[in-house]
Biopython code that builds the backbone (N, CA, C, O; Angstrom):
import numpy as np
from Bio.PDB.StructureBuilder import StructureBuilder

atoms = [
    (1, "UNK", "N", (0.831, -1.191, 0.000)),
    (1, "UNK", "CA", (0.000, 0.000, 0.000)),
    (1, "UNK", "C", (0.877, 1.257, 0.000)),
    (1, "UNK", "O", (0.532, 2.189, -0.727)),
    (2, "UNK", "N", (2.018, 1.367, 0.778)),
    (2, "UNK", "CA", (2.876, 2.472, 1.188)),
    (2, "UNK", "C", (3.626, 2.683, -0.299)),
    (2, "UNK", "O", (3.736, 3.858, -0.649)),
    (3, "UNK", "N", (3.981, 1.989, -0.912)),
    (3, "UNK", "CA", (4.586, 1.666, -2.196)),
    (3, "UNK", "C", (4.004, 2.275, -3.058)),
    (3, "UNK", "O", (4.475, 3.197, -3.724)),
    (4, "UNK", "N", (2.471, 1.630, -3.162)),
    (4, "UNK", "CA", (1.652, 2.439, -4.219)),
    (4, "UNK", "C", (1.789, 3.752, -4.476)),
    (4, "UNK", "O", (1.961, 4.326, -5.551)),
    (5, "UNK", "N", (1.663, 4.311, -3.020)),
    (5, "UNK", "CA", (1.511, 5.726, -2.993)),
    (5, "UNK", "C", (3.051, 6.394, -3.035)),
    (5, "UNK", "O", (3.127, 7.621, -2.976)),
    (6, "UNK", "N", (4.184, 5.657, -3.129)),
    (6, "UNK", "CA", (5.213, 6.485, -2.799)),
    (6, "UNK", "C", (5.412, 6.421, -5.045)),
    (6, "UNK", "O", (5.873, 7.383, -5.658)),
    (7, "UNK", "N", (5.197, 5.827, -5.367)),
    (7, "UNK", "CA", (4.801, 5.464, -6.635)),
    (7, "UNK", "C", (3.888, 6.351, -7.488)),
    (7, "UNK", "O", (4.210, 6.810, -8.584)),
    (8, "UNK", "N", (2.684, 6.550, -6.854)),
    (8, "UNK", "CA", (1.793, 7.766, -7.596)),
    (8, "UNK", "C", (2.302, 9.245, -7.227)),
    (8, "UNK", "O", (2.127, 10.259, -7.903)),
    (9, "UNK", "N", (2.935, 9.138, -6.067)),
    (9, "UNK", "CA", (3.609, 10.464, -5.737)),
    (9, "UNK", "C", (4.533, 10.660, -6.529)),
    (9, "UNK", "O", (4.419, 11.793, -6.997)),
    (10, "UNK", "N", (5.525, 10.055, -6.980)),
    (10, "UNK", "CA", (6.343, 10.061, -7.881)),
    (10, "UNK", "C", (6.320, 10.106, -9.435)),
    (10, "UNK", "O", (7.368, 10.350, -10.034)),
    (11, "UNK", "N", (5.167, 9.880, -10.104)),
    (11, "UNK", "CA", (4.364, 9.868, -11.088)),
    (11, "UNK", "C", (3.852, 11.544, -10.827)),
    (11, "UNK", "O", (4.406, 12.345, -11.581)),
    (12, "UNK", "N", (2.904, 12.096, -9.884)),
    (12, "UNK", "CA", (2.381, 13.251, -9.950)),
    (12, "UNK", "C", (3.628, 14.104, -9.931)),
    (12, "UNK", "O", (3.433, 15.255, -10.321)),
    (13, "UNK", "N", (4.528, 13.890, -9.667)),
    (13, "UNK", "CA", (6.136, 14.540, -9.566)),
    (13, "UNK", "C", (6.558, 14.811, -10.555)),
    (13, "UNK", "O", (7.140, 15.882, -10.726)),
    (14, "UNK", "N", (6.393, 13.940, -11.481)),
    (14, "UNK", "CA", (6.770, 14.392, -12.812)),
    (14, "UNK", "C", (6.619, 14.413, -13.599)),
    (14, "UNK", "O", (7.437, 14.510, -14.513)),
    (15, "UNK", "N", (4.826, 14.287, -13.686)),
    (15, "UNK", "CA", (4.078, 15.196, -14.226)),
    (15, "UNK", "C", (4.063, 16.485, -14.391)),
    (15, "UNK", "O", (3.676, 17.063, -15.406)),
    (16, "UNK", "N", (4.489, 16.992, -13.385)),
    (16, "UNK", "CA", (4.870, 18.573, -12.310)),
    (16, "UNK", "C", (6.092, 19.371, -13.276)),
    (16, "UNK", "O", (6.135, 20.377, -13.985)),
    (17, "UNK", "N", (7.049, 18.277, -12.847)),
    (17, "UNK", "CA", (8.133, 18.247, -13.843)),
    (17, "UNK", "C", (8.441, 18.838, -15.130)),
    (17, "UNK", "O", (9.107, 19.836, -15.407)),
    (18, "UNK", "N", (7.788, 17.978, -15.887)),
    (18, "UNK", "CA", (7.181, 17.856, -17.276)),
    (18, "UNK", "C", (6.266, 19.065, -17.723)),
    (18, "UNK", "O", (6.374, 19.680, -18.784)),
    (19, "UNK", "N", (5.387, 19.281, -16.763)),
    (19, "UNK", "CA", (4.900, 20.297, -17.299)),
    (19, "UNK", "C", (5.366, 21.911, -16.965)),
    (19, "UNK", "O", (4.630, 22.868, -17.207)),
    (20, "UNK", "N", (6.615, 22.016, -16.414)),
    (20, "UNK", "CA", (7.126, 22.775, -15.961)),
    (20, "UNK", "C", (8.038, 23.183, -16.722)),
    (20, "UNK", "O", (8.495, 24.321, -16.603)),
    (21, "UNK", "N", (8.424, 22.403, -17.553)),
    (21, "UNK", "CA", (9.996, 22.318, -18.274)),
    (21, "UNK", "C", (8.932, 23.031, -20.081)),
    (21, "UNK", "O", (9.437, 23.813, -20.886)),
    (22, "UNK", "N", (8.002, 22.642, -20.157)),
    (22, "UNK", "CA", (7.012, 22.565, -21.694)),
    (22, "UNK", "C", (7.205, 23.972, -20.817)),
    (22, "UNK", "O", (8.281, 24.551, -20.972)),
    (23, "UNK", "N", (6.139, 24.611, -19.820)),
    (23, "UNK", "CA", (5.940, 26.093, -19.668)),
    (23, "UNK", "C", (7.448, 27.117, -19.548)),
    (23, "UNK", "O", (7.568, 28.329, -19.730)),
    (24, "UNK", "N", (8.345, 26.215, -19.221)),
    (24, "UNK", "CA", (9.130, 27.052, -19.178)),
    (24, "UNK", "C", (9.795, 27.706, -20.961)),
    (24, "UNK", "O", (9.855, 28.796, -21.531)),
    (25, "UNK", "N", (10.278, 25.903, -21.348)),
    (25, "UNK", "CA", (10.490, 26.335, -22.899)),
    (25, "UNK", "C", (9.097, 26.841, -23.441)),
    (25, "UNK", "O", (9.513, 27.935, -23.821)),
    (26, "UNK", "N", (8.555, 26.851, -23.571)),
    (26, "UNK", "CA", (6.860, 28.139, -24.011)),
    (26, "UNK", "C", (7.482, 29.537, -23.740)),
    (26, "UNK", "O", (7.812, 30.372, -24.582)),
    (27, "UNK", "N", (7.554, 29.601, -22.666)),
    (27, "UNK", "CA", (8.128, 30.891, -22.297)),
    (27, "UNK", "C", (9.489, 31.446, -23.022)),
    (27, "UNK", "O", (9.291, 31.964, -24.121)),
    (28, "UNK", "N", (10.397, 31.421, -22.711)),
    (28, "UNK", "CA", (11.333, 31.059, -23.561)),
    (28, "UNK", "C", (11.292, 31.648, -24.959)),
    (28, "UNK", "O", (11.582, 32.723, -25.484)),
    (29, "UNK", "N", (10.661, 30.127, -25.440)),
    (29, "UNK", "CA", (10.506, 30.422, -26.983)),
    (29, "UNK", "C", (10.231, 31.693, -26.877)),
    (29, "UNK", "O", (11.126, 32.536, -26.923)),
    (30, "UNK", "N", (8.904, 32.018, -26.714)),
    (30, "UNK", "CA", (7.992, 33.538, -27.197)),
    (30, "UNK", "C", (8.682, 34.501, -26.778)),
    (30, "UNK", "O", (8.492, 35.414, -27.581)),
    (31, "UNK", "N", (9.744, 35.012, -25.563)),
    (31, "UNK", "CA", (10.394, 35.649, -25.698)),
    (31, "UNK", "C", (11.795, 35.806, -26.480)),
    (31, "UNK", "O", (12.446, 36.837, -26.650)),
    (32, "UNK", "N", (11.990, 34.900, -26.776)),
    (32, "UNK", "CA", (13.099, 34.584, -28.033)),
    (32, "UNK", "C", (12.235, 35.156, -29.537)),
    (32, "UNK", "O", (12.724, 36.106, -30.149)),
    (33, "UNK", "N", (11.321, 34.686, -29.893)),
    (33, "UNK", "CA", (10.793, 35.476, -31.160)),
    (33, "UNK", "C", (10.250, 36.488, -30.954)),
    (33, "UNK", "O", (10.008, 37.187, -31.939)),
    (34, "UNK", "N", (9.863, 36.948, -29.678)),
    (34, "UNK", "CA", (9.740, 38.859, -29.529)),
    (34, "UNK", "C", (10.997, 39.590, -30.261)),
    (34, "UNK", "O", (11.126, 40.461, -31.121)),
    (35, "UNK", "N", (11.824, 38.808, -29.497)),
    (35, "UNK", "CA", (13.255, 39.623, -29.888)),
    (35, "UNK", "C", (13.738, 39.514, -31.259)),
    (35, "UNK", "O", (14.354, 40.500, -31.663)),
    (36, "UNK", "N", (13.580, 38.415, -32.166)),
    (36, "UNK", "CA", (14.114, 38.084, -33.309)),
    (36, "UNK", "C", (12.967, 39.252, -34.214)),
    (36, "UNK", "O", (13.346, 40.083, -35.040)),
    (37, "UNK", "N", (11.564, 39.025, -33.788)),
    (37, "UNK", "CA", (10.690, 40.010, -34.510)),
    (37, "UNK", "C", (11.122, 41.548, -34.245)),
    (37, "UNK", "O", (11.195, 42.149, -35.317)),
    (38, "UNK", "N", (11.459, 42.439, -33.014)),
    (38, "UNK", "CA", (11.748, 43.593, -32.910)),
    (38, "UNK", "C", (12.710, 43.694, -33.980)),
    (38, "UNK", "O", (12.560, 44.739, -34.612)),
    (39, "UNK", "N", (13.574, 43.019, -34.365)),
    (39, "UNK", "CA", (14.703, 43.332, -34.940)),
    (39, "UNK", "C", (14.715, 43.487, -36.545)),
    (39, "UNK", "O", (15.311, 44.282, -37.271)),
    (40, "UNK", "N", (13.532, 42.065, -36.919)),
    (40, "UNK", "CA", (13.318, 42.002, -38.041)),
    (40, "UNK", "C", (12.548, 43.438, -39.214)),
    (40, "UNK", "O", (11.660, 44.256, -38.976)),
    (41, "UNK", "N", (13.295, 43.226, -40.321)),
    (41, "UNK", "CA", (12.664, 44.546, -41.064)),
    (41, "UNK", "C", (11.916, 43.551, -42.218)),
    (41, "UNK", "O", (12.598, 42.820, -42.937)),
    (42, "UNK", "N", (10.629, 43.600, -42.301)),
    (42, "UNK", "CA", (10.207, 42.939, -43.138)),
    (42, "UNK", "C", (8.906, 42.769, -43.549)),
    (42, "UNK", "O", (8.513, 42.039, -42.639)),
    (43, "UNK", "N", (7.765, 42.953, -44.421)),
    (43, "UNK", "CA", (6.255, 43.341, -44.141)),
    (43, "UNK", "C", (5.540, 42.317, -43.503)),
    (43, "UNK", "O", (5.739, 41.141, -43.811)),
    (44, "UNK", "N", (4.530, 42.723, -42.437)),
    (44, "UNK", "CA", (4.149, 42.218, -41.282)),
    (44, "UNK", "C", (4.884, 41.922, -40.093)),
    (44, "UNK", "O", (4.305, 41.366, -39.160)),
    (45, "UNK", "N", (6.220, 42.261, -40.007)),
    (45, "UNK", "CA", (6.793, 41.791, -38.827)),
    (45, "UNK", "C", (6.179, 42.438, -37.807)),
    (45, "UNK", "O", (6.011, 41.817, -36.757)),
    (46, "UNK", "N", (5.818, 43.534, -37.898)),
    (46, "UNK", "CA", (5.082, 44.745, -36.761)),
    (46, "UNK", "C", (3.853, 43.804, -36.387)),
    (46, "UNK", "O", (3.549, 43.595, -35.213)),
    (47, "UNK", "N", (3.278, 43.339, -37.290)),
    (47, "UNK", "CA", (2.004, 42.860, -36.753)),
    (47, "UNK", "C", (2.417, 41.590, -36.164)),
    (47, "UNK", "O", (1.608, 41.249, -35.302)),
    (48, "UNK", "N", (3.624, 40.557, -36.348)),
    (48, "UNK", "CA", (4.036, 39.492, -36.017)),
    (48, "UNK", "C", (4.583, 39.637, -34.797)),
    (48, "UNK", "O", (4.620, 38.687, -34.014)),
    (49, "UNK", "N", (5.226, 41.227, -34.396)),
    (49, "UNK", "CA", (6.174, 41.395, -32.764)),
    (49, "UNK", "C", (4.778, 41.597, -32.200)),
    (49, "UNK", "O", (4.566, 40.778, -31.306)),
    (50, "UNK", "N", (3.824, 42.359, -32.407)),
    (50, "UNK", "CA", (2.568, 42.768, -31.447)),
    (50, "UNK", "C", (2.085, 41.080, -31.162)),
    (50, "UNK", "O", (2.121, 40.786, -29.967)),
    (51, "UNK", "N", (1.728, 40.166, -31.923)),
    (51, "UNK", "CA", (0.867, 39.160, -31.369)),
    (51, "UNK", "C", (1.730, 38.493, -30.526)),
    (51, "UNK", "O", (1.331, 38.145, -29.414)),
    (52, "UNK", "N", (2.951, 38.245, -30.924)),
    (52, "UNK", "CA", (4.146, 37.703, -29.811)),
    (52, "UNK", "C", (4.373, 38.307, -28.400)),
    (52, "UNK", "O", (4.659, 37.661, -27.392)),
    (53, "UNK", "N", (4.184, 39.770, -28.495)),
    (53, "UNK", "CA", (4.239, 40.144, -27.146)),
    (53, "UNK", "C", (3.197, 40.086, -26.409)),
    (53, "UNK", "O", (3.179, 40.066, -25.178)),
    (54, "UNK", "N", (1.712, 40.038, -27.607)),
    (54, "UNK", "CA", (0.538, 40.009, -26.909)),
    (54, "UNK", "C", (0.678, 38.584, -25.721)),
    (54, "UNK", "O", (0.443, 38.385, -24.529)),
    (55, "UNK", "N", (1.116, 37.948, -26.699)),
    (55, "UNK", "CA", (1.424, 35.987, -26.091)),
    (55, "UNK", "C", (2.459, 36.083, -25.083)),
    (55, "UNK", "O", (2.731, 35.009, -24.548)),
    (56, "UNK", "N", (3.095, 37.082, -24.694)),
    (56, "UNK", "CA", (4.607, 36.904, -23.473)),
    (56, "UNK", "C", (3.469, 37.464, -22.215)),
    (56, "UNK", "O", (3.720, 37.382, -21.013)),
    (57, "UNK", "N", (2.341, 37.969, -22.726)),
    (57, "UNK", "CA", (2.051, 38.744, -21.419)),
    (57, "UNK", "C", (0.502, 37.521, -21.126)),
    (57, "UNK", "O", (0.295, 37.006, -20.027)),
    (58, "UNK", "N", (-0.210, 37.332, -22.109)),
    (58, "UNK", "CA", (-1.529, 36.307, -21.867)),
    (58, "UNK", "C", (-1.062, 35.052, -21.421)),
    (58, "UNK", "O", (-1.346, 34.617, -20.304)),
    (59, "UNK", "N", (-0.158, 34.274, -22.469)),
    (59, "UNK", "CA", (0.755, 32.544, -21.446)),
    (59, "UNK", "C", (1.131, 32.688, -20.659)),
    (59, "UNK", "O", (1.056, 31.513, -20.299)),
    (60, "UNK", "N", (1.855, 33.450, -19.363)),
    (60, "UNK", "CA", (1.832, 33.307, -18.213)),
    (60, "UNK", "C", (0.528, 33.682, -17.260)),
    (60, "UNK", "O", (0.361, 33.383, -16.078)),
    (61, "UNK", "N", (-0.110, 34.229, -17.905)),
    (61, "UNK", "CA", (-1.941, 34.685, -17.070)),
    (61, "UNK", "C", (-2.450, 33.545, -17.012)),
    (61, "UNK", "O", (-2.858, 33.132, -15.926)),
    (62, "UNK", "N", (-2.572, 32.571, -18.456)),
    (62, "UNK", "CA", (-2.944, 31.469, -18.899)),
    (62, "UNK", "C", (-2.439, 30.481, -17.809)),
    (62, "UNK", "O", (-3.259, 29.830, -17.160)),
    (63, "UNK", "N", (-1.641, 30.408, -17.683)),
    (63, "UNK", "CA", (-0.990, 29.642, -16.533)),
    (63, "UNK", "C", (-0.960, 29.370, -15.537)),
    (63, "UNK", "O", (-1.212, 28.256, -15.078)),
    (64, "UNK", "N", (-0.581, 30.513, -14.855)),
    (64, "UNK", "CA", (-1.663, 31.277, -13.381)),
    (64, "UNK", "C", (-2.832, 30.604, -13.075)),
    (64, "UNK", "O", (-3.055, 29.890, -12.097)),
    (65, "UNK", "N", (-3.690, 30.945, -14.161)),
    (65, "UNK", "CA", (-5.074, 30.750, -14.345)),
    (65, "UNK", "C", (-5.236, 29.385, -13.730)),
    (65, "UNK", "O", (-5.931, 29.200, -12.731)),
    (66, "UNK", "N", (-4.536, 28.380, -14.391)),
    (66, "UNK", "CA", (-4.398, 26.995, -14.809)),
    (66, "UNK", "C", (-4.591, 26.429, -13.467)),
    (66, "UNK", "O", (-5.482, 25.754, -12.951)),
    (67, "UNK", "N", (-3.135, 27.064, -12.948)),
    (67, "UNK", "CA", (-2.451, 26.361, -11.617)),
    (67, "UNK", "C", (-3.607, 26.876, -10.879)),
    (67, "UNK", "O", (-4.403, 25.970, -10.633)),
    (68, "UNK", "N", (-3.984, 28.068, -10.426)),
    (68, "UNK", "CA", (-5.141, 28.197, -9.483)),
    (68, "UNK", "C", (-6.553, 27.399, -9.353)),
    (68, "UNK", "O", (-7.191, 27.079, -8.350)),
    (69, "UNK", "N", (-6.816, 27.187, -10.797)),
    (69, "UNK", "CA", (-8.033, 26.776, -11.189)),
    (69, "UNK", "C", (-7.920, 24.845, -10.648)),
    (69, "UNK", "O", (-8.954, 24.180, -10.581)),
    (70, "UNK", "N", (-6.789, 24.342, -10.385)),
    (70, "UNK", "CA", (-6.570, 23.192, -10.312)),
    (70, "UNK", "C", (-6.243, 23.156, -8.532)),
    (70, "UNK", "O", (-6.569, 22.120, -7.953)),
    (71, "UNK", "N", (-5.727, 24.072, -7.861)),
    (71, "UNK", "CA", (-5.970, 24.330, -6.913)),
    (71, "UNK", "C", (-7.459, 24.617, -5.898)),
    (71, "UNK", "O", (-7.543, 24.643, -4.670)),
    (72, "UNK", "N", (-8.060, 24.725, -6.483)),
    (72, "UNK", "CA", (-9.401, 25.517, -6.394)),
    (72, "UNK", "C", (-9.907, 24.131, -5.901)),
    (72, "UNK", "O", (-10.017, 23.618, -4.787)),
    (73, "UNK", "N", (-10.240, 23.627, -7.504)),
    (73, "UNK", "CA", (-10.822, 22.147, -7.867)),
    (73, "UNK", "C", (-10.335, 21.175, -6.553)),
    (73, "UNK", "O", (-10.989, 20.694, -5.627)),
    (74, "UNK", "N", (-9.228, 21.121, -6.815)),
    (74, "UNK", "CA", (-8.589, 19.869, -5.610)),
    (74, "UNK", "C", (-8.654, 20.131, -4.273)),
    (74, "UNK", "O", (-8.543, 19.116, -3.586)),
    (75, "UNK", "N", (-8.817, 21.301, -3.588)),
    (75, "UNK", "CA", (-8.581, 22.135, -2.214)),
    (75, "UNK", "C", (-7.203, 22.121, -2.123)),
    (75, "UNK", "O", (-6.607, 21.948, -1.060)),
    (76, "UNK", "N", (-6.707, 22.284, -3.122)),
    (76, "UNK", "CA", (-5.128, 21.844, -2.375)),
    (76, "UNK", "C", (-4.302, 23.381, -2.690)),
    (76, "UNK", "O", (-4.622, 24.098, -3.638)),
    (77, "UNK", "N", (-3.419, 23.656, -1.912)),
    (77, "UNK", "CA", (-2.991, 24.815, -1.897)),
    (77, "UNK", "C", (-1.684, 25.240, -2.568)),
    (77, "UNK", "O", (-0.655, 24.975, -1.946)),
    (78, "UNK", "N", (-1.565, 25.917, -3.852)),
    (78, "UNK", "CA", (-0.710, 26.100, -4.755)),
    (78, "UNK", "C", (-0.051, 27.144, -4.585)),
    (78, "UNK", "O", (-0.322, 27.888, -3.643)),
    (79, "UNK", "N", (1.206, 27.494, -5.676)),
    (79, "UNK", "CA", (1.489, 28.672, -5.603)),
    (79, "UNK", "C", (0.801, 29.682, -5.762)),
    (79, "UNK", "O", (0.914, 30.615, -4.967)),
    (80, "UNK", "N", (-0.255, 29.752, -7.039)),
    (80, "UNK", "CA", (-1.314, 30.674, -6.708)),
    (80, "UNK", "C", (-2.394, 30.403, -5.960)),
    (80, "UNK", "O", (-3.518, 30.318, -6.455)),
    (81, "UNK", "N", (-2.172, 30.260, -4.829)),
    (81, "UNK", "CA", (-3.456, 30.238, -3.742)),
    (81, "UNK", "C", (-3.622, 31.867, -3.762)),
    (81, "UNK", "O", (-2.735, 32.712, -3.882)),
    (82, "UNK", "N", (-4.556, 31.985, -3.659)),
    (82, "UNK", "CA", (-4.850, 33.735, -3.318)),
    (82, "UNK", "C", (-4.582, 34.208, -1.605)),
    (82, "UNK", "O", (-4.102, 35.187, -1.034)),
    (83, "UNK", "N", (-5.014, 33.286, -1.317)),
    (83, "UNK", "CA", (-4.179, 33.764, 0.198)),
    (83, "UNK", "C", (-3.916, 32.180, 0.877)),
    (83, "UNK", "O", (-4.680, 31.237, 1.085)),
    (84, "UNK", "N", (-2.898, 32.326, 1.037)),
    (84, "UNK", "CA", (-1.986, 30.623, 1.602)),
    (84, "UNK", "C", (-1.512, 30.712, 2.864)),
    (84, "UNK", "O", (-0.846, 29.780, 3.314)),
    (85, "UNK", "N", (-1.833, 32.061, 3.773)),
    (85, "UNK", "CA", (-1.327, 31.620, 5.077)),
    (85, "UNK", "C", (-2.736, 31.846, 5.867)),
    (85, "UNK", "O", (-2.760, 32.005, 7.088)),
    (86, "UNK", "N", (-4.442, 31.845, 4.687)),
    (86, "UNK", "CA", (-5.179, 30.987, 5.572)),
    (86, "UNK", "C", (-5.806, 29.583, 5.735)),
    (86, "UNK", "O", (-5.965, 28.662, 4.933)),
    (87, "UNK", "N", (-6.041, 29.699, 6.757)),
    (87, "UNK", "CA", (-6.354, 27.951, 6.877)),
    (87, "UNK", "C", (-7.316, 27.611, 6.533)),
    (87, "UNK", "O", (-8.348, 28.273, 6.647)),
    (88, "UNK", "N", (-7.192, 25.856, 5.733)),
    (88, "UNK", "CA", (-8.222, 25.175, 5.057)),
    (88, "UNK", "C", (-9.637, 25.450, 5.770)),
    (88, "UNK", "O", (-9.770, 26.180, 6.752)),
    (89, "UNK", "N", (-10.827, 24.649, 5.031)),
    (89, "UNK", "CA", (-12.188, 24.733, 5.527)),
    (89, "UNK", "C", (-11.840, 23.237, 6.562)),
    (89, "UNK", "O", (-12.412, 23.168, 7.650)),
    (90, "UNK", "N", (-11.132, 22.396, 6.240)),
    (90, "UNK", "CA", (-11.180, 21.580, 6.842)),
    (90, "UNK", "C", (-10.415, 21.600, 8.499)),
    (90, "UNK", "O", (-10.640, 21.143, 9.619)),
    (91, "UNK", "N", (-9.351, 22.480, 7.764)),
    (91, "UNK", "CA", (-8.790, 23.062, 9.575)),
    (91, "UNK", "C", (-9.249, 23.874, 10.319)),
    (91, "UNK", "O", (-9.156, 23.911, 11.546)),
    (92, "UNK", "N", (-9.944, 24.803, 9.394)),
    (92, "UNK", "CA", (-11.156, 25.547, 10.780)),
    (92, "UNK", "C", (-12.423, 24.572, 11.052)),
    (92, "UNK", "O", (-13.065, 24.748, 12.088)),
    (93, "UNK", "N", (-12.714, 23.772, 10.345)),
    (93, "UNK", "CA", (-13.747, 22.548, 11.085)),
    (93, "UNK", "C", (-13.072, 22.007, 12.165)),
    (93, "UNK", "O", (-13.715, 22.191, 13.197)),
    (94, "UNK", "N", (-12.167, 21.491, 12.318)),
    (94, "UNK", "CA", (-11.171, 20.562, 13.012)),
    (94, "UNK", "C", (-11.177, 21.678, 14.175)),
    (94, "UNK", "O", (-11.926, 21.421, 15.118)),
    (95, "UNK", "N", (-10.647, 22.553, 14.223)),
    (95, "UNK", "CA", (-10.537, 23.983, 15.343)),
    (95, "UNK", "C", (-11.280, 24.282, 15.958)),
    (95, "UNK", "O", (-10.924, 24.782, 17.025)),
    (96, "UNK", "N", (-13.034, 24.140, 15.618)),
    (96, "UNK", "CA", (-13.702, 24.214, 16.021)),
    (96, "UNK", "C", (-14.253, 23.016, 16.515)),
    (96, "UNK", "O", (-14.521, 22.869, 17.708)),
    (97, "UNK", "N", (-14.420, 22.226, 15.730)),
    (97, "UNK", "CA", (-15.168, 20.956, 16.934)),
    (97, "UNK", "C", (-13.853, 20.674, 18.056)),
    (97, "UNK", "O", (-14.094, 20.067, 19.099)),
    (98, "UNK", "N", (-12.820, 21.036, 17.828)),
    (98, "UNK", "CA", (-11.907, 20.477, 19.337)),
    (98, "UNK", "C", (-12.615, 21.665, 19.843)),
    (98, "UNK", "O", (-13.421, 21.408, 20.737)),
    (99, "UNK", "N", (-12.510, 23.000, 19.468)),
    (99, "UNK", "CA", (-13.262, 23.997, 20.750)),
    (99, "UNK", "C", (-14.386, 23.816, 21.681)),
    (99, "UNK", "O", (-14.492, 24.170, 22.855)),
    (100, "UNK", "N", (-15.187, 23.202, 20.926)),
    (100, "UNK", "CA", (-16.378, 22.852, 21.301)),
    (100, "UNK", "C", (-16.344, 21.597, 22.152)),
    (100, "UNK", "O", (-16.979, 21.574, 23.207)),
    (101, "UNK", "N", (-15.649, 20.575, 21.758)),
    (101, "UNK", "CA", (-15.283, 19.331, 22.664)),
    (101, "UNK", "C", (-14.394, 19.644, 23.718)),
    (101, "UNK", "O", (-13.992, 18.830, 24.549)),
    (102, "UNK", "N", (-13.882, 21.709, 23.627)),
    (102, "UNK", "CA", (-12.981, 21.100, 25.166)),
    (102, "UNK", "C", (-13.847, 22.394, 25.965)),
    (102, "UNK", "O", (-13.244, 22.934, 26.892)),
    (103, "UNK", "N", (-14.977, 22.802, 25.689)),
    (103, "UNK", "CA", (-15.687, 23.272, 26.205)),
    (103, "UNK", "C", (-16.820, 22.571, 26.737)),
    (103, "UNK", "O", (-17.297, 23.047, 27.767)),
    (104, "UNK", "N", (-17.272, 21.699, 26.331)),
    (104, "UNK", "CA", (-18.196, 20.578, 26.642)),
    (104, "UNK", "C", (-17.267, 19.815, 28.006)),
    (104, "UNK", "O", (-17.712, 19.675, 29.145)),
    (105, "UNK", "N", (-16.115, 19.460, 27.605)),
    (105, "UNK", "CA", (-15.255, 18.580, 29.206)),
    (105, "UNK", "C", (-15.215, 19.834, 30.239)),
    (105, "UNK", "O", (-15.013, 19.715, 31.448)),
    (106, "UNK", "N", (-15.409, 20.879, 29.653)),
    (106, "UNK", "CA", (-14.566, 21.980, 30.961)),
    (106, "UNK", "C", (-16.202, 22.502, 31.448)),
    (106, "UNK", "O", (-16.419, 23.429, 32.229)),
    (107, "UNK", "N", (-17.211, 21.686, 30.797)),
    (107, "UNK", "CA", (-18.730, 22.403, 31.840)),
    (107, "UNK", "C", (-19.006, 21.123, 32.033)),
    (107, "UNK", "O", (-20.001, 21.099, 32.759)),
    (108, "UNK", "N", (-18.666, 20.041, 31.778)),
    (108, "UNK", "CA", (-19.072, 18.899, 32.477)),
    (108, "UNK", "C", (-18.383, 19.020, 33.749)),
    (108, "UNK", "O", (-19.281, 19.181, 34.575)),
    (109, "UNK", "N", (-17.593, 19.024, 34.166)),
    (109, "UNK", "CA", (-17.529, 18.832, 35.842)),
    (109, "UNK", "C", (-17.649, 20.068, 36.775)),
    (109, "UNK", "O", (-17.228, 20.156, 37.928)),
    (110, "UNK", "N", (-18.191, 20.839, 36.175)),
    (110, "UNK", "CA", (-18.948, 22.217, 36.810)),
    (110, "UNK", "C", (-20.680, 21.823, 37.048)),
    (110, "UNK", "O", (-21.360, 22.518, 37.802)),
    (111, "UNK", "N", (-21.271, 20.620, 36.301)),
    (111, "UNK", "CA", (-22.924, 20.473, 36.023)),
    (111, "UNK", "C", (-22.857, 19.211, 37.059)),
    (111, "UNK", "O", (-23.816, 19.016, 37.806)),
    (112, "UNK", "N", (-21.792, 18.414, 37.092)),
    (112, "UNK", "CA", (-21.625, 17.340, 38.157)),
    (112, "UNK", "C", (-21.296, 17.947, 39.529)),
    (112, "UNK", "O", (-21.515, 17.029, 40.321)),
    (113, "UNK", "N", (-20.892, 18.996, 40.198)),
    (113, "UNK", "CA", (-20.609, 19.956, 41.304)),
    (113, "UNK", "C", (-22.075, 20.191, 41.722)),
    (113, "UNK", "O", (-22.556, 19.961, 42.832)),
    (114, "UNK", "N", (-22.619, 20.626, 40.775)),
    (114, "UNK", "CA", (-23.963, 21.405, 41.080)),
    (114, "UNK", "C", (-25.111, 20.327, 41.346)),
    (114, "UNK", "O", (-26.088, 20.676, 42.008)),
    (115, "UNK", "N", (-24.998, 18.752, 40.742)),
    (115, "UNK", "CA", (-25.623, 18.167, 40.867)),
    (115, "UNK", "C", (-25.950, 17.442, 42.499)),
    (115, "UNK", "O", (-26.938, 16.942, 43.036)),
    (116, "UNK", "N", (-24.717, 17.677, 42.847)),
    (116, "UNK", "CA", (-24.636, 16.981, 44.078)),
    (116, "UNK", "C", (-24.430, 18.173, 44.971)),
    (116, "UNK", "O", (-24.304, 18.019, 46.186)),
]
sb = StructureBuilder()
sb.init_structure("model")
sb.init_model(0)
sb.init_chain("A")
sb.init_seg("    ")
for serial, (resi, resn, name, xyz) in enumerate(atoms, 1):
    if name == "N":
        sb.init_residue(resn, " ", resi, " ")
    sb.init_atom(name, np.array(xyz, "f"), 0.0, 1.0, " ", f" {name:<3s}", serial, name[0])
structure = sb.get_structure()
């Protein structure tokens, strides 16, 4: 069982990986043909540097987007979490029923005093 999972962890790893290395060369590239287009003199290149830069500034939004949107979906907390130093729905559940369970022990032997 421990295997399995040290196994799918390792699989989602580099997946991670993989798709990290594609966004990075993405990136990359398009700023590599921004630059080859600024330079170029040639008809349409103007219209060829504008859609390229349009693309250096939308593929990383695109991305963003991605990673949050998959964060969202899973509850799981990414680099784009919108705010990551607050705590899950599941850890303020957890926070609260211990509150409540150590408020319940701390009036139980105050209702047993009174009983007797």
């Amino acid at each position: 069982m421990e295997t399995e999972n040290k196994t799918e962890n390792k699989k989602v790893k580099r997946h991670k990986q993989i798709a990290a290395i594609i966004g990075i060369v993405l990136l990359a590239g398009l700023y590599l043909v921004t630059l080859i287009l600024a330079l170029c003199r040639f008809e349409g290149a103007s219209s060829l540097f504008m859609g390229a830069l349009a693309c250096t500034v939308v593929v990383p939004i695109l991305i963003w987007i991605y990673i949050w949107l998959y964060g969202l979906l899973t509850r799981k907390k990414t680099i784009a979490t919108l705010f990551p130093d607050t705590p899950d729905d599941e850890e303020v559940l957890e926070a609260r029923i211990a509150k409540m369970q150590a408020e319940e022990s701390a009036d139980s032997p105050d209702k047993n005093k009174s009983k007797n």
